[in-house]
C-alpha positions as CSV (number, residue, x, y, z in Angstrom):
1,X,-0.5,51.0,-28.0
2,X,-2.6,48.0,-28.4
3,X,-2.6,48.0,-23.9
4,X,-4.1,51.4,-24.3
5,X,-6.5,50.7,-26.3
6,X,-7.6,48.0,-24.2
7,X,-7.5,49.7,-21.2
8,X,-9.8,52.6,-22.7
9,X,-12.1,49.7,-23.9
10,X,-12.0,48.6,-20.2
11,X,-10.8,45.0,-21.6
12,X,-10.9,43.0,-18.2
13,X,-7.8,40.9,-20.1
14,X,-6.0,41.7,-22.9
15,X,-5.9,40.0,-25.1
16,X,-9.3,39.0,-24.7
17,X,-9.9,35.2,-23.8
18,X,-13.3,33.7,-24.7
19,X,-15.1,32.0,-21.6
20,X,-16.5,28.5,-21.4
21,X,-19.9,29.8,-22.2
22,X,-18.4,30.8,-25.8
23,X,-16.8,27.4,-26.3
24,X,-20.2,25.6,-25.2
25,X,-22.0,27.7,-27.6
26,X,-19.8,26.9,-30.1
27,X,-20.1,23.1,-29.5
28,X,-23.9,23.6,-29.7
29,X,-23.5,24.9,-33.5
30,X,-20.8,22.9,-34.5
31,X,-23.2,19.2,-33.2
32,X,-26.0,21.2,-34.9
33,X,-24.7,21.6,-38.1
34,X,-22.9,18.3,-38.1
35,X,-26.3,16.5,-36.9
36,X,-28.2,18.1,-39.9
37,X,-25.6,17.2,-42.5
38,X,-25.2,13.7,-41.3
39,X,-28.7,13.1,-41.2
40,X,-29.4,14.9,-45.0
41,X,-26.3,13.8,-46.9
42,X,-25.7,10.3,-45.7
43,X,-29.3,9.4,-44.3
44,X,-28.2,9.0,-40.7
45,X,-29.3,9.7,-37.4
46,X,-28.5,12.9,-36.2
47,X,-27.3,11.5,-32.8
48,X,-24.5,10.4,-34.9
49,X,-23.1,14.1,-35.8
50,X,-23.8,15.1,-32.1
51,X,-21.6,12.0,-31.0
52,X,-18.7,12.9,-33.7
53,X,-18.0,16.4,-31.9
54,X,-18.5,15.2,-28.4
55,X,-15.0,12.2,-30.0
56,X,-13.6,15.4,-31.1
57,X,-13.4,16.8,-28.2
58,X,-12.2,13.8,-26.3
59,X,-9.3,13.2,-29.1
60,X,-8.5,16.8,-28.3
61,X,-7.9,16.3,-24.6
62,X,-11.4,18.1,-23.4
63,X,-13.2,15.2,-22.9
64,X,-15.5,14.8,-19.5
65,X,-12.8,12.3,-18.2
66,X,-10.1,14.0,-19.0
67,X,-9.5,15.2,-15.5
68,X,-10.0,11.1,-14.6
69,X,-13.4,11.8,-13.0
70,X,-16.8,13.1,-14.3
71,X,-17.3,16.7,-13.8
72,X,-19.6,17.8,-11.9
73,X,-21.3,20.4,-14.0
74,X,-21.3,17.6,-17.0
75,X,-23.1,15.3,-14.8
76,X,-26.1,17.4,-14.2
77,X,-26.3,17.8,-17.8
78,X,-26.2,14.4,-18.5
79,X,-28.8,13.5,-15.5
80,X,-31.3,16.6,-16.9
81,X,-31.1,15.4,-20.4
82,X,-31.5,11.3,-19.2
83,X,-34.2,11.8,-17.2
84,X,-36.6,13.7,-19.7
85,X,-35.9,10.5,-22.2
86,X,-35.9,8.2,-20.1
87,X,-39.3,10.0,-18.8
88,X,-40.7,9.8,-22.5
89,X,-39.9,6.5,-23.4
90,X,-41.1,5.1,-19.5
91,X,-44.6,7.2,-20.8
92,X,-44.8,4.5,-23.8
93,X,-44.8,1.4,-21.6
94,X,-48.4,-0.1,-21.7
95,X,-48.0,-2.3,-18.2
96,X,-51.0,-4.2,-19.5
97,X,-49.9,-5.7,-22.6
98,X,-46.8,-6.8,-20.5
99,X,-48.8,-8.5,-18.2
100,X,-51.4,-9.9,-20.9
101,X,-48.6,-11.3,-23.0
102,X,-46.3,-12.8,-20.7
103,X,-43.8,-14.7,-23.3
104,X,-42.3,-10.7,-23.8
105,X,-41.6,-10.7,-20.0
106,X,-39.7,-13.8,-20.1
107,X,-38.3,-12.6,-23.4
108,X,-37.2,-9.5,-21.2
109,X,-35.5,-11.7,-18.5
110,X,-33.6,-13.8,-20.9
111,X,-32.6,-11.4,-22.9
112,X,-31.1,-9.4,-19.9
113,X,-30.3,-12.6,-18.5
114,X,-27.8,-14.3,-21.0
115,X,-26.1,-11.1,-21.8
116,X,-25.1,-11.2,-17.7
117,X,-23.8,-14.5,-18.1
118,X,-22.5,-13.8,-21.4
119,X,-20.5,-11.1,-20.8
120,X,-19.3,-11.8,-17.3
121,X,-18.2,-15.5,-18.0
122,X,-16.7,-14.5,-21.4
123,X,-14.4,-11.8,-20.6
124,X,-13.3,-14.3,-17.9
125,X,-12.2,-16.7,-20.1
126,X,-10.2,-14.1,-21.5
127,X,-8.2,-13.3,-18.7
128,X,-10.2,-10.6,-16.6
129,X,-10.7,-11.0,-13.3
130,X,-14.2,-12.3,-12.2
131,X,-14.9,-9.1,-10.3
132,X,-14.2,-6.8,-13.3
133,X,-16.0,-9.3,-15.7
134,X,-18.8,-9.3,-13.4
135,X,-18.9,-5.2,-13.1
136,X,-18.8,-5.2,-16.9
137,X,-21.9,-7.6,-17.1
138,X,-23.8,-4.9,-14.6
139,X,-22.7,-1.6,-16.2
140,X,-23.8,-2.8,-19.8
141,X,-27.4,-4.6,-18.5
142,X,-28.8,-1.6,-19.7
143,X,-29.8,-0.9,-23.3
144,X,-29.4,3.1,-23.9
145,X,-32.6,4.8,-23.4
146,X,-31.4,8.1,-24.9
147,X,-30.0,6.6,-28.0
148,X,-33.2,4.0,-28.3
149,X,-36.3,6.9,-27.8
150,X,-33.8,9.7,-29.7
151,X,-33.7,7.6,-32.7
152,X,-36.8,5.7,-32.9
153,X,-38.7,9.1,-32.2
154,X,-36.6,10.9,-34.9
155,X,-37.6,8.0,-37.7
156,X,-40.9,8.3,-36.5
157,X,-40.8,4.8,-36.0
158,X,-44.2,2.5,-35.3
159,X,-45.1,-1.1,-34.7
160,X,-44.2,-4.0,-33.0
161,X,-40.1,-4.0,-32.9
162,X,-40.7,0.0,-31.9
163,X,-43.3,-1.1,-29.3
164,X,-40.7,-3.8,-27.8
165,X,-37.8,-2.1,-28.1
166,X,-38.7,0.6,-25.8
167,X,-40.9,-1.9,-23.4
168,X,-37.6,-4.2,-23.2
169,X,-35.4,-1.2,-22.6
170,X,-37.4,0.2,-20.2
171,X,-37.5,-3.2,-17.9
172,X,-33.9,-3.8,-18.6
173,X,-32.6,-0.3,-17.4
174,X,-34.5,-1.5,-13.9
175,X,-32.5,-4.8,-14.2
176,X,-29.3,-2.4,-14.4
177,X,-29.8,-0.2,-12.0
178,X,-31.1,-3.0,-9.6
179,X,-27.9,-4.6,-10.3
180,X,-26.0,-2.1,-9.9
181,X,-27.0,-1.6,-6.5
182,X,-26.2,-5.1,-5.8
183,X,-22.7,-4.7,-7.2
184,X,-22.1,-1.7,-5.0
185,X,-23.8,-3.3,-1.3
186,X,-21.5,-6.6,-2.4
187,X,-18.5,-4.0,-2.9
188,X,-19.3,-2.5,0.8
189,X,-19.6,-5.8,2.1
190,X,-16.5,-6.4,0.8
191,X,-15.0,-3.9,2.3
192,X,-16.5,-3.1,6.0
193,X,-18.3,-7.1,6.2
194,X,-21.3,-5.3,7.1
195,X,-24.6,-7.3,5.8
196,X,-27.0,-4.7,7.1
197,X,-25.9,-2.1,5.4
198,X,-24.6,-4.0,2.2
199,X,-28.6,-4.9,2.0
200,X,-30.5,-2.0,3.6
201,X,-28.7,0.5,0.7
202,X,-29.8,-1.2,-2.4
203,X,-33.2,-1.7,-0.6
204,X,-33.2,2.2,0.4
205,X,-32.7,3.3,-3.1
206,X,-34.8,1.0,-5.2
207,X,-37.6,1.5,-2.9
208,X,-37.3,5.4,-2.5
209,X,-37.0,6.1,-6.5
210,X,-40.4,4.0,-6.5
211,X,-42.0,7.0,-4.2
212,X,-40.8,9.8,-5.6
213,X,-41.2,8.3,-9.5
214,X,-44.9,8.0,-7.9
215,X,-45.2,11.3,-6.4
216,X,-44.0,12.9,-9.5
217,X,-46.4,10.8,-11.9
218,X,-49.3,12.5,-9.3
219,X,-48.4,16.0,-9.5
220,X,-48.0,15.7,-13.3
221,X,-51.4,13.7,-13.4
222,X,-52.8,16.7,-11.3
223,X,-51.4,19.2,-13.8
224,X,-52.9,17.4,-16.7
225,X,-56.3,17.5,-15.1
226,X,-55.9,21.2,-14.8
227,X,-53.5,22.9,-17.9
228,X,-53.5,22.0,-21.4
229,X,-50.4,20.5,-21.6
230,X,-49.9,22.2,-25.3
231,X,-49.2,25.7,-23.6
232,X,-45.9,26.5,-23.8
233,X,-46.1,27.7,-19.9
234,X,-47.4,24.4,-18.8
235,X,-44.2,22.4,-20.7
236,X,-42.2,24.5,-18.5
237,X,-43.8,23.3,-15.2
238,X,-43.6,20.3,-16.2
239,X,-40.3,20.5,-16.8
240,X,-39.6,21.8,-13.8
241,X,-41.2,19.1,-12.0
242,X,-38.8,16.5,-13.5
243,X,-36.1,18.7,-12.3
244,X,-37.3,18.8,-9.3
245,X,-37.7,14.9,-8.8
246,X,-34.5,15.0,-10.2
247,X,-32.7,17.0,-7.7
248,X,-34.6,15.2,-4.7
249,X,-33.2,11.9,-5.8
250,X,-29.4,13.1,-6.3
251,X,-29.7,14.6,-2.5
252,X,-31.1,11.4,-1.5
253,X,-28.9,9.4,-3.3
254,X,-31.7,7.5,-5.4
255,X,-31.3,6.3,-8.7
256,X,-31.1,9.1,-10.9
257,X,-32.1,6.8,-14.0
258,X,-34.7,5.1,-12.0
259,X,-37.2,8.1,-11.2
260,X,-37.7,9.6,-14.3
261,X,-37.9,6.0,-16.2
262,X,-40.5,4.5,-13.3
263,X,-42.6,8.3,-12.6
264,X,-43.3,8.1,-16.9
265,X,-44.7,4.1,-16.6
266,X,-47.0,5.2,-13.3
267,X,-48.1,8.3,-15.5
268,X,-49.0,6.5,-18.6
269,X,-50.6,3.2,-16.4
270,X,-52.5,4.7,-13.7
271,X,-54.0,8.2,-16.2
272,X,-56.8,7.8,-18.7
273,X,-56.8,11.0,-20.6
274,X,-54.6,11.4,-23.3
275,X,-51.9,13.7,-23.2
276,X,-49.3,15.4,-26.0
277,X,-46.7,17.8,-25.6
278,X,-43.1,18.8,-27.4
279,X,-40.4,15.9,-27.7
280,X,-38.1,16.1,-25.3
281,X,-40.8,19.2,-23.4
282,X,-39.7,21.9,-26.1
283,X,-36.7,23.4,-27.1
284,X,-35.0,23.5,-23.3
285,X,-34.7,19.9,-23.3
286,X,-33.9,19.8,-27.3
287,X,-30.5,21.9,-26.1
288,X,-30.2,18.9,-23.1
289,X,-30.2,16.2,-25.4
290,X,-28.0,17.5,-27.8
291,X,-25.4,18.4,-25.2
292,X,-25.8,14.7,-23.5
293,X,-24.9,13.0,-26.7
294,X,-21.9,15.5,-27.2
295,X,-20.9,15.0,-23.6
296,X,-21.3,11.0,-23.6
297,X,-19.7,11.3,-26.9
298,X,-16.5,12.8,-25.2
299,X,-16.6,10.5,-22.1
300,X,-13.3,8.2,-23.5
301,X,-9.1,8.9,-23.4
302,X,-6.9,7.7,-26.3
303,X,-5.0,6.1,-23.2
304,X,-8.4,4.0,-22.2
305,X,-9.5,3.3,-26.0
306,X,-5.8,1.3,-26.4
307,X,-5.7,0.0,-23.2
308,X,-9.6,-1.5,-23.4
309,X,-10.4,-1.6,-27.4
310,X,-10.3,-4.9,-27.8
311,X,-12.1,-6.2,-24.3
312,X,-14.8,-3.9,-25.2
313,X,-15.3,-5.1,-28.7
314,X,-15.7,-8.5,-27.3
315,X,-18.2,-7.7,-24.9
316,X,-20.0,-6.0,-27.6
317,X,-20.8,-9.0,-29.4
318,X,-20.7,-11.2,-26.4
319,X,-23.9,-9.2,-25.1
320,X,-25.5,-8.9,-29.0
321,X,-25.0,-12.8,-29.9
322,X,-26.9,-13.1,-26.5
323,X,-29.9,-11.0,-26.9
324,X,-29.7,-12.3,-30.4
325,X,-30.1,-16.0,-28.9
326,X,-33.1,-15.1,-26.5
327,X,-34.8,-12.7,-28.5
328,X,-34.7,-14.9,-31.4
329,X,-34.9,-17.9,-29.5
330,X,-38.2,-17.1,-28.1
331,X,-39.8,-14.8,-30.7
332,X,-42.8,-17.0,-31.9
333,X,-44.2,-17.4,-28.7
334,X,-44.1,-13.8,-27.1
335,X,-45.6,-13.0,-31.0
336,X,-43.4,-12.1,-33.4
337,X,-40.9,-13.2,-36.2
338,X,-37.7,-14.7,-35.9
339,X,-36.2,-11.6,-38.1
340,X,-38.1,-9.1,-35.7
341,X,-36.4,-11.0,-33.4
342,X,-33.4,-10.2,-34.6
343,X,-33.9,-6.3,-35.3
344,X,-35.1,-6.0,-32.0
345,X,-32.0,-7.5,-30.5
346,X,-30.3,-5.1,-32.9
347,X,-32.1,-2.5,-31.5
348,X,-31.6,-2.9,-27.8
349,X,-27.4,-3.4,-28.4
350,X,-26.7,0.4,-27.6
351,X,-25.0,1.5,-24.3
352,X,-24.0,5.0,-23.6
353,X,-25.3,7.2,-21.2
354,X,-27.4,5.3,-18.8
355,X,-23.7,2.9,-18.8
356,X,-22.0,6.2,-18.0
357,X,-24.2,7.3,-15.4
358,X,-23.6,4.1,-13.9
359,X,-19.9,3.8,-13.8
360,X,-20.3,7.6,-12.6
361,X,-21.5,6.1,-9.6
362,X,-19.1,3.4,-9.1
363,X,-16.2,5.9,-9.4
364,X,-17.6,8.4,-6.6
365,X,-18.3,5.1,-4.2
366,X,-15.0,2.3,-5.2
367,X,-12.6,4.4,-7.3
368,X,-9.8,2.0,-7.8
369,X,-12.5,-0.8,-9.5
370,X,-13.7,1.9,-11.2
371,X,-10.1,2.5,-12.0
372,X,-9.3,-0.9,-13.0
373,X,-12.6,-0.7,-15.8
374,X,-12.0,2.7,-16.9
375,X,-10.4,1.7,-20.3
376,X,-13.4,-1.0,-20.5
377,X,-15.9,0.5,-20.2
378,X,-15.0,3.6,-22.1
379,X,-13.9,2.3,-25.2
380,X,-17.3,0.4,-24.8
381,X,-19.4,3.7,-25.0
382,X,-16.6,5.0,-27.8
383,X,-17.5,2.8,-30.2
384,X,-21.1,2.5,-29.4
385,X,-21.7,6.3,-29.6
386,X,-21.0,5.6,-33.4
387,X,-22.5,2.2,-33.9
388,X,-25.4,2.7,-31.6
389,X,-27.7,4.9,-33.3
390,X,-26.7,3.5,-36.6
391,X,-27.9,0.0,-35.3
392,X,-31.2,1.2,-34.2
393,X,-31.8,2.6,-37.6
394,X,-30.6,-0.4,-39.3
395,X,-33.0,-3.0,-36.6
396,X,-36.4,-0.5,-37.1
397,X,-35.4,-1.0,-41.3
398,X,-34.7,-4.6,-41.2
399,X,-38.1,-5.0,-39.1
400,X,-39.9,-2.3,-41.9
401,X,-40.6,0.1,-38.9
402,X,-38.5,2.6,-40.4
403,X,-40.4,5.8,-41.4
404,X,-38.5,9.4,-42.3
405,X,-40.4,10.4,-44.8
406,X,-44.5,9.5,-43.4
407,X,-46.6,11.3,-41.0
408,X,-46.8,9.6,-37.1
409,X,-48.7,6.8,-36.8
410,X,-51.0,5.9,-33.3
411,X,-49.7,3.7,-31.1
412,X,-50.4,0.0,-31.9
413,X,-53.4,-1.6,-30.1
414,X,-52.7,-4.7,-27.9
């Protein structure tokens, strides 16, 4: 009877199967919800709720590497959603007070620096091989952009830690990705003995993510001139000029990371006039961020967090007691405190998405290192999908940057 029905209903299946648009929808409300009630009854970021579904998901077997590789679909999610934060917080990069006040630069360096060293030579001396130590240092250079600018812009947080947490986050996602070039051209050497082309590639992409990051900071430059930038219509162009750049980079195998981060530091260096628009350029990016932190939070196996939990909680503080040295080491002179110096360390210890997008990459080119770092590496961004946000809020507190409850304040003058 019940076949009859449902062929008189025209069912195309009976019974009736939701598709994957009904289970992503579902995972939108469920992060939602869970991001609201974190957030109101235990006073944490809402990053943090978003995360919990995404580990959900992943205990359940549907996490993004649950197949072994990132999917494709995921990816461009997780690229979209970077490069608008990345674009934000690269917008809030003042080149000139990095060049005026040089002790933050070498802060920068050290900082990114010792945690190499740190991490590479540590997990050596306990028993990984120098080339997966090394690969380890280079995945986790990178602070997380997404988690730093999501959760700072959420507590509405303003002065100097703020300031130098996205500055330093910003120059060490470059050192990353730079790095991570030269980890791949070293791999290809490896491999075919080819100089040229171990060189030439890491050279190609660094230097092409500069010109289109350029380019795009123009056209957006030659918007501003033009639209108010208020208007929802004009949030949509722009928009679809990062997508754009986006795409252009993936088909010419650029640094996705690099051309959103680098095209928001030309835009706000080389423009005089002012410019506002929604966080994350209105609610189509909201939805993108949300699903990156879901998606990030779901990139681990209960096979890789056994295998790699312990490793990764070493590299964790490995690469935390080293920023924590630099930072603190040379905080008077690049002008701060010594306990700024340590909430900003605090604040620059997340890795998540920029690390994934990373290993992403090492997967598609030298799949059986990326094999060997898998459980790594993703019981790294496990446990700092949790921790992460938390220690941002905990580094902008300690550091009295920490505002939920007051109205924006101006940038700080330098």
């Amino acid at each position: 009877m019940m076949n009859d029905l449902a062929n008189f209903l025209q069912f195309t299946s009976w019974p009736p199967r939701p598709d994957w648009l009904f289970w992503a929808s579902l995972t939108m409300v469920a992060a939602g919800l869970l991001g609201e009630l974190v957030n109101r009854r235990l006073g944490l970021p809402r990053v943090v709720g978003y995360s919990v579904v995404g580990m959900v998901l992943a205990a359940m077997g549907h996490g993004i590497f649950a197949n072994g590789a990132l999917d494709a679909r995921l990816r461009l999610v997780v690229d979209l959603a970077l490069a608008l934060l990345l674009f934000e917080m690269g917008s809030r990069v003042n080149l000139r007070w990095l060049r005026n006040n040089k002790a933050l630069l070498g802060a920068s360096a050290a900082e990114a620096t010792l945690s190499f060293v740190a991490v590479g030579y540590g997990l050596t001396l306990l028993g990984v091989s120098p080339l997966l130590s090394i690969s380890c240092a280079v995945l986790t250079m990178a602070a997380s952009g997404a988690v730093i600018g999501r959760v700072g812009a959420e507590l509405r947080a303003a002065g100097q830690v703020n300031e130098r947490m996205l500055a330093l986050a910003s120059l060490n996602t470059i050192y990353g990705v730079l790095a991570h070039k030269l980890l791949l051209g070293w791999l290809q050497l490896d491999q075919k003995g080819d100089w040229l082309e171990a060189v030439a590639q890491p050279l190609y992409a660094f230097i092409g993510s500069i010109l289109v990051a350029t380019l795009l900071a123009r056209l957006i430059a030659w918007l501003m001139r033009r639209l108010d930038l208020r208007n929802e219509n004009s949030v949509l162009m722009l928009l679809g000029l990062v997508m754009v750049a986006l795409s252009v980079a993936r088909v010419l195998n650029l640094s996705t990371l690099l051309v959103p981060l680098l095209a928001g530091m030309v835009l706000r260096n080389t423009t005089e006039r002012p410019w506002v628009w929604p966080r994350h350029f209105g609610t189509a990016g909201g939805v993108l961020v949300l699903m990156l932190f879901v998606a990030v939070g779901s990139a681990w196996t209960l096979q890789a967090l056994a295998a790699g939990a312990v490793l990764a909680l070493a590299l964790l503080l490995l690469r935390l007691l080293a920023k924590s040295l630099a930072l603190v080491g040379m905080a008077r002179v690049s002008g701060i405190d010594a306990r700024q110096g340590i909430a900003l360390a605090v604040c620059l210890s997340p890795v998540s998405g920029s690390t994934l997008v990373l290993f992403s990459e090492l997967q598609m080119h030298h799949a059986a290192v990326a094999a060997q770092l898998a459980p790594i590496i993703l019981s790294t961004i496990a446990m700092m999908e949790l921790i992460g946000p938390i220690a941002v809020q905990w580094g902008l507190r300690l550091a009295g940057e920490h505002q939920p409850h007051e109205t924006p304040v101006r940038e700080a003058k330098r």
